[in-house]
N, C-alpha and C positions, 0 to 999 in steps of 0.2 A: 769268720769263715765265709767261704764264697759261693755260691751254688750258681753257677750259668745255666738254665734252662735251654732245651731246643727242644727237637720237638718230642721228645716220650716224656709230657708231663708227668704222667702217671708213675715214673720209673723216679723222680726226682722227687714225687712226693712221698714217697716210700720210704727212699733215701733219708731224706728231710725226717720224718718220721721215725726212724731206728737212731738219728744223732741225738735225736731230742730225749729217746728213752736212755741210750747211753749216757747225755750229759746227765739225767737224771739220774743215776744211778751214779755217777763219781759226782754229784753236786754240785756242779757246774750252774751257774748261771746264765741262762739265754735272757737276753730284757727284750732285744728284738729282731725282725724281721722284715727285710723288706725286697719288693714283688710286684710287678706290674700285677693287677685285678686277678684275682685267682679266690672263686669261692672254696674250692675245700682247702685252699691256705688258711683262707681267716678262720674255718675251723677249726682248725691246729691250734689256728694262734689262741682263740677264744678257750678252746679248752686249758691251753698250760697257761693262759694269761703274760702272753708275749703283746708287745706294741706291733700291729701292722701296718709297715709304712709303701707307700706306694711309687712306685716311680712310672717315668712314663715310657712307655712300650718302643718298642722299634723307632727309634727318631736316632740320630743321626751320633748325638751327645752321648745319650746311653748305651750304644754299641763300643763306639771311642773307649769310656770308662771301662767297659767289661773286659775288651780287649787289653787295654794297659794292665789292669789286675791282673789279667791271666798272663801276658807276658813276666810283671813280676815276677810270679809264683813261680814260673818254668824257667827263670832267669836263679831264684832263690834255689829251686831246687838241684839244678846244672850247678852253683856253686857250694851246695854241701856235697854233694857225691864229689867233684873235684877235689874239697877239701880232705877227703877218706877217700881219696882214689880210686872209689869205683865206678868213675864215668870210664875208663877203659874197659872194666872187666865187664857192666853191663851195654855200656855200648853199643 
């Protein structure tokens, strides 16, 4: 799973926070994490015992990558509602 940040950290660490208790709760395994430098991440991470990996921030490569994942997804998505036909009815 994917989490793009911009800019309301605060709002994604939350987020991040309530998946981890959900996976927790159907027993899902997170192994890990990774985040350009963010200290109350590695908190999270420290406390459930997740790996924090880091990447490097705003450079050129890592936008490219976040970009194509996020086209996946909205390209993934566009084709299950096609396939159940309600990319017309929501449309």
């Amino acid at each position: 799973m994917t989490f793009i940040s911009c800019a309301q950290r605060q709002g994604t660490l939350k987020l991040l926070q309530n998946f981890v208790k959900e996976f927790k709760m159907k027993r899902c395994l997170i192994s890990k994490i990774r985040s350009d430098y963010d200290g109350e991440l590695e908190n999270l991470c420290e406390e459930n015992d997740f790996k924090h990996e880091f990447s490097t921030s705003k450079t050129p490569q890592q936008n490219i990558v976040g970009e194509r994942k996020n086209s996946v997804l909205q390209e993934m998505g566009r084709t299950m509602l096609n396939e159940y036909s309600l990319l017309n009815i929501l449309g």
